[in-house]
C-alpha positions in Angstrom: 0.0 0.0 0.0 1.3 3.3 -0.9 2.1 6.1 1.9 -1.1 8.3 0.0 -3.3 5.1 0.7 -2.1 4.4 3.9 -2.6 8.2 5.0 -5.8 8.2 3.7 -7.3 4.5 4.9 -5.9 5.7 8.2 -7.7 9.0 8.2 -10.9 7.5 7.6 -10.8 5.3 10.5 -9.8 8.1 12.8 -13.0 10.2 11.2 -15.3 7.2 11.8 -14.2 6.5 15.6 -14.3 10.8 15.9 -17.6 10.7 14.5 -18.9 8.0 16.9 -17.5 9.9 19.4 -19.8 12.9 19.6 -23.0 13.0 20.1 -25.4 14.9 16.8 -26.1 18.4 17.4 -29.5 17.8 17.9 -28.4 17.0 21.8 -28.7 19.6 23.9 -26.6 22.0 24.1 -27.0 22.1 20.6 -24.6 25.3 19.5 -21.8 23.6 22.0 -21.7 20.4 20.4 -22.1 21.9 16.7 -18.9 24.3 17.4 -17.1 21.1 18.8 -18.1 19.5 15.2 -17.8 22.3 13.1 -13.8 22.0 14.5 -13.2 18.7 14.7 -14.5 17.8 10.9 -13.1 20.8 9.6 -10.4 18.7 8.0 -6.7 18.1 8.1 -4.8 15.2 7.6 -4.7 13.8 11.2 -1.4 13.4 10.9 -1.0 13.2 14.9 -3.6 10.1 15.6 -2.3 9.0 12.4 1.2 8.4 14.1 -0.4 6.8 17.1 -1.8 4.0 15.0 1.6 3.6 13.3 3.4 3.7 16.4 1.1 1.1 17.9 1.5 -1.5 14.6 5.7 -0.3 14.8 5.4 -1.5 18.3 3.6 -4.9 17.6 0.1 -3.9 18.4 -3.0 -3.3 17.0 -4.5 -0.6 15.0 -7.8 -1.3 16.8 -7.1 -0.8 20.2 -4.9 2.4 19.1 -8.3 4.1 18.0 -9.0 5.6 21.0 -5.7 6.9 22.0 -5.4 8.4 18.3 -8.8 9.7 19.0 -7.9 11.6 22.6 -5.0 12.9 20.6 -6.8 14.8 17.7 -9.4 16.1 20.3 -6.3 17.8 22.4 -4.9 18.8 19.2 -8.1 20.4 17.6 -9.1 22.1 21.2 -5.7 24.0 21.0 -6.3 25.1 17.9 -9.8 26.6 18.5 -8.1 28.9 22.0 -4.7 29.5 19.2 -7.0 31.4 16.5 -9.0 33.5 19.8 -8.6 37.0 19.3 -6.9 36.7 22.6 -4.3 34.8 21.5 -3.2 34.8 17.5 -6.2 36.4 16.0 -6.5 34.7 12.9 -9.9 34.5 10.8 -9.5 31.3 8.6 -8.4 27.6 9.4 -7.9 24.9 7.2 -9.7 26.9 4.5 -13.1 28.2 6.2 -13.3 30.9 8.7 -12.4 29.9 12.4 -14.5 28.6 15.4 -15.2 32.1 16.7 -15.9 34.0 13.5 -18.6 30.9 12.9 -19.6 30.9 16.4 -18.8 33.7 18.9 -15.7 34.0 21.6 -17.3 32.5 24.2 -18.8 29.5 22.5 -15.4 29.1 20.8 -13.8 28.7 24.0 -16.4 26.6 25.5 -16.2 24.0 22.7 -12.1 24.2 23.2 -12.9 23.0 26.8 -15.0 20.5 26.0 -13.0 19.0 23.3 -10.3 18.6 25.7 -12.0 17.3 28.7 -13.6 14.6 26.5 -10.3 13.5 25.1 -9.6 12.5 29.0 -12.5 11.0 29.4 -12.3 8.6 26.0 -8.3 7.7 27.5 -9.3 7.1 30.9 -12.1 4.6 29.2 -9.7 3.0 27.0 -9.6 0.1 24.8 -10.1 -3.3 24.5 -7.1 -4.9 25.1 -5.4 -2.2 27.0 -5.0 -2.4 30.9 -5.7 0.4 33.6 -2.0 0.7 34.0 -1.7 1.6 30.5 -4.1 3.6 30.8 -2.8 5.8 33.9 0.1 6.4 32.2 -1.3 7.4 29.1 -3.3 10.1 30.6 -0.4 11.4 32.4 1.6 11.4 29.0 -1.2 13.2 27.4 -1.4 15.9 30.2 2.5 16.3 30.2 1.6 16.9 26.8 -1.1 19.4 27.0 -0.1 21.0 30.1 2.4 23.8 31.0 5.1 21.7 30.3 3.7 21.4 26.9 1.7 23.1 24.7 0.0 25.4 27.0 4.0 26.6 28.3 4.8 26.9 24.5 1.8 29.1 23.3 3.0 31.0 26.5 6.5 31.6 25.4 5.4 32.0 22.0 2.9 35.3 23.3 5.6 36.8 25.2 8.3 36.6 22.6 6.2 38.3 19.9 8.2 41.3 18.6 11.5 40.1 20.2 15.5 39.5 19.1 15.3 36.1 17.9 17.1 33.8 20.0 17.0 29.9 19.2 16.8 28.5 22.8 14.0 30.6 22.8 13.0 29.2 19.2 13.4 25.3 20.3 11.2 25.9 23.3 8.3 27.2 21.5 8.4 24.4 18.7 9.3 21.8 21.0 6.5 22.6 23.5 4.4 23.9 21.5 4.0 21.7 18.9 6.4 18.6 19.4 5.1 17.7 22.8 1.7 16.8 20.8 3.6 15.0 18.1 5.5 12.9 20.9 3.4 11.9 22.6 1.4 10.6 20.2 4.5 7.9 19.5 4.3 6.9 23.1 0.6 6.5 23.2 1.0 3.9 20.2 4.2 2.0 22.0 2.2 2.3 25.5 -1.3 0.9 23.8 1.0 -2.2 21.9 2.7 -2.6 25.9 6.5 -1.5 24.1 9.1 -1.7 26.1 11.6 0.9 27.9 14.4 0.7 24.9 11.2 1.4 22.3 9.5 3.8 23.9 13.0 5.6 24.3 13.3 5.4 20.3 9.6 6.5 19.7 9.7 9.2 21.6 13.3 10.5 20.2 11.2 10.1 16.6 8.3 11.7 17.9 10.7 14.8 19.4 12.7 15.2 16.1 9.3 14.5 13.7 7.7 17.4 15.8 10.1 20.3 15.7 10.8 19.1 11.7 6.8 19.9 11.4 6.9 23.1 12.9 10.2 24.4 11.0 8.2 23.7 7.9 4.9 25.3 9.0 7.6 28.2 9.7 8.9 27.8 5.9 5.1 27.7 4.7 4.3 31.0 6.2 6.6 32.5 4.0 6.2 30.5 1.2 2.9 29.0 0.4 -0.4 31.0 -0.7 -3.0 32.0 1.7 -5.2 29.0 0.1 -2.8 26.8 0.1 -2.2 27.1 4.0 -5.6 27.1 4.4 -4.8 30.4 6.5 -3.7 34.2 6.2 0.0 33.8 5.1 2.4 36.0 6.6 0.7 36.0 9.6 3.7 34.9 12.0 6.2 37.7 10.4 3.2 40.4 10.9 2.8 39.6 14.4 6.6 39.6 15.0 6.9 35.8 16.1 10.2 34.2 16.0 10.7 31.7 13.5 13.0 29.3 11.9 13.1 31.0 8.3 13.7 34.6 10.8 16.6 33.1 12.0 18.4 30.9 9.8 16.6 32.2 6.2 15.0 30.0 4.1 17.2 27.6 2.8 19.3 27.5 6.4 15.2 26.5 7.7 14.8 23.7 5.0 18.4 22.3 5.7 17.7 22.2 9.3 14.3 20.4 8.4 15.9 17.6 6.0 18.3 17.2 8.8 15.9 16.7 11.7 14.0 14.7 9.3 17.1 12.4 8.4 17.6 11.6 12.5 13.7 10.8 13.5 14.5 7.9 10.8 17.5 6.6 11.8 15.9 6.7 15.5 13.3 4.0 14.6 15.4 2.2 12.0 16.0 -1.2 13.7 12.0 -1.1 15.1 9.8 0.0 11.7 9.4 -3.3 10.4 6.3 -1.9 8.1 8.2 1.4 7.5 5.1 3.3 8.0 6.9 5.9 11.0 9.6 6.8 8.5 6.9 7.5 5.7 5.4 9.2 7.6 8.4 11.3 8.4 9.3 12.2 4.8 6.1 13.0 4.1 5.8 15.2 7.1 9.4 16.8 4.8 8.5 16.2 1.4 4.6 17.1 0.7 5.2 20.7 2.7 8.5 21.7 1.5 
C-alpha cells in the first residue's frame, strides 16, 4: 500500500471512531456540540492520531485498540487550535480553509467547545480500549497531560505570546516548537508504543522520533508561512512575520530552515530504524518533509 493510501485509509478510520464519538447536534446544548463538530470535521490530515496507530503497529500492536488513543489525541490537538486562533491569542480569521470557530460561532462558544474538546479527550483515554489495561491507561493520561499541560503546549503558546516582537534567539525558538508543537507530536508515538505494551528501549526510540518529527513539522509550517499561498495554507499567510513571532526562516533564512528540516527529518528515521518493520513511522516522516517543502 502506498504512503497516500495508507494516509488516507488511516484518516478515515480516525473520522469514523471521531464521528462515533460525539454525540449529533440535535443533543442539547446544541450550538456547544455543533462548534465542537464544526472544528473537529473541519479537515486536516490527522497526521498526529495517524502516528499513534503507526506507532502502535511499529510497536507490535493493534490498529484497533490504538483508536482511542489516536482519538484523545486529535481532540487535544483540535481544542488547542480553536483557543490558538481567539482574538486573545493569535487572531486569525481562517483555518484549514473556512473561517475559524469564533468567527462561525462567537468567543465564548469558541472557547467553550475548546474546553469541551479537551476534557472529553480524558475522558475517552481514561475509558480506553479493549485490550489495554488500567496501567496503560494511567500512564497514558499522564503522557497526554504532560503533553497538554504547561510543560507542553500550554507553556509553549506562552513563550510563543511573550516573545512576539522580540530579538530572535533559538533556545528561545526550540522551546516554543518543541513545546508547543512537538510535545503533541511525541506523545502521540508513546501512546501507540504504551497501547501495543512496548518496552523501555522502544519507547526511548519512539519518543526521540516523535521529538525530532515534531520540531521538523513546525520548522516547515515556519517555511510555509513565508512560502505558500494563503489558500494553500488554508490560513492568512504571513501571519507569523506580521505579528513579529520568531521563526526558523527569521533566524536561519529559508534555505538555512529547509536544511535544518531535511536534517531533523534524516535523524527521527535513523531513530526507529531497527523497530519500523512496516516502514510506515519513517513514511510518515518524509512526508511530514516532502509534501510541505
Amino acid at each position: 500500500m502506498s504512503t497516500a493510501r495508507y494516509l488516507e485509509d488511516s484518516r478515515q478510520k480516525v473520522d469514523r471512531a471521531l464521528t462515533d464519538l460525539l454525540p449529533r447536534e440535535t443533543v442539547h446544548p446544541a450550538r456547544l456540540l455543533s462548534a465542537m463538530r464544526y472544528s473537529l470535521f473541519a479537515g486536516g490530515k490527522r497526521i498526529r492520531p495517524i502516528l499513534v496507530l503507526a506507532a502502535a503497529e511499529a510497536s507490535g500492536g493493534k490498529v484497533e485498540e490504538a483508536l482511542s488513543p489516536a482519538c484523545a489525541v486529535e481532540l487535544v490537538h483540535t481544542y488547542s487550535l480553536i483557543h490558538d486562533d481567539l482574538p486573545a491569542m493569535d487572531d486569525d480569521d481562517f483555518r484549514r480553509g473556512r473561517a475559524t470557530c469564533h468567527k462561525s460561532f462567537d468567543e465564548g462558544t469558541a472557547i467553550l467547545a475548546g474546553d469541551a474538546l479537551l476534557t472529553l479527550a480524558f475522558e475517552v483515554l481514561a475509558a480506553g480500549g479493549e485490550g489495554i489495561g488500567d496501567n496503560i491507561r494511567l500512564q497514558m493520561v499522564r503522557e497526554l497531560a504532560l503533553a497538554a499541560g504547561w510543560r507542553g503546549m500550554v507553556g509553549g503558546q506562552q513563550v510563543d505570546m511573550d516573545s512576539e516582537g522580540s530579538k530572535p534567539e533559538l533556545p528561545v525558538l526550540e522551546y516554543i516548537h518543541t513545546h508547543k508543537t512537538g510535545a503533541l507530536i511525541r506523545c502521540s508515538v508513546l501512546l501507540g508504543g504504551l497501547c501495543a505494551n512496548a518496552d523501555e528501549a522502544t519507547l526511548k526510540a519512539l519518543g526521540n522520533y516523535g521529538e525530532k518529527v515534531g520540531l521538523a513539522f513546525q520548522v516547515i509550517d515556519d517555511i510555509l508561512d513565508v512560502t505558500a499561498t494563503t489558500e494553500e495554507m488554508g490560513k492568512d499567510q504571513g501571519s507569523d512575520a506580521e505579528k513579529g513571532k520568531v521563526t526558523y526562516p527569521g533566524l536561519f533564512g529559508l534555505e538555512g530552515a529547509r536544511e535544518r528540516a531535511i536534517k531533523l527529518v534524516e535523524d527521527a528515521k535513523s531513530v526507529i530504524s531497527g523497530m519500523d518493520s512496516t516502514g510506515r513511522l519513517a513514511q510518515i516522516a518524509d512526508f511530514v518533509l516532502l509534501r510541505r517543502l
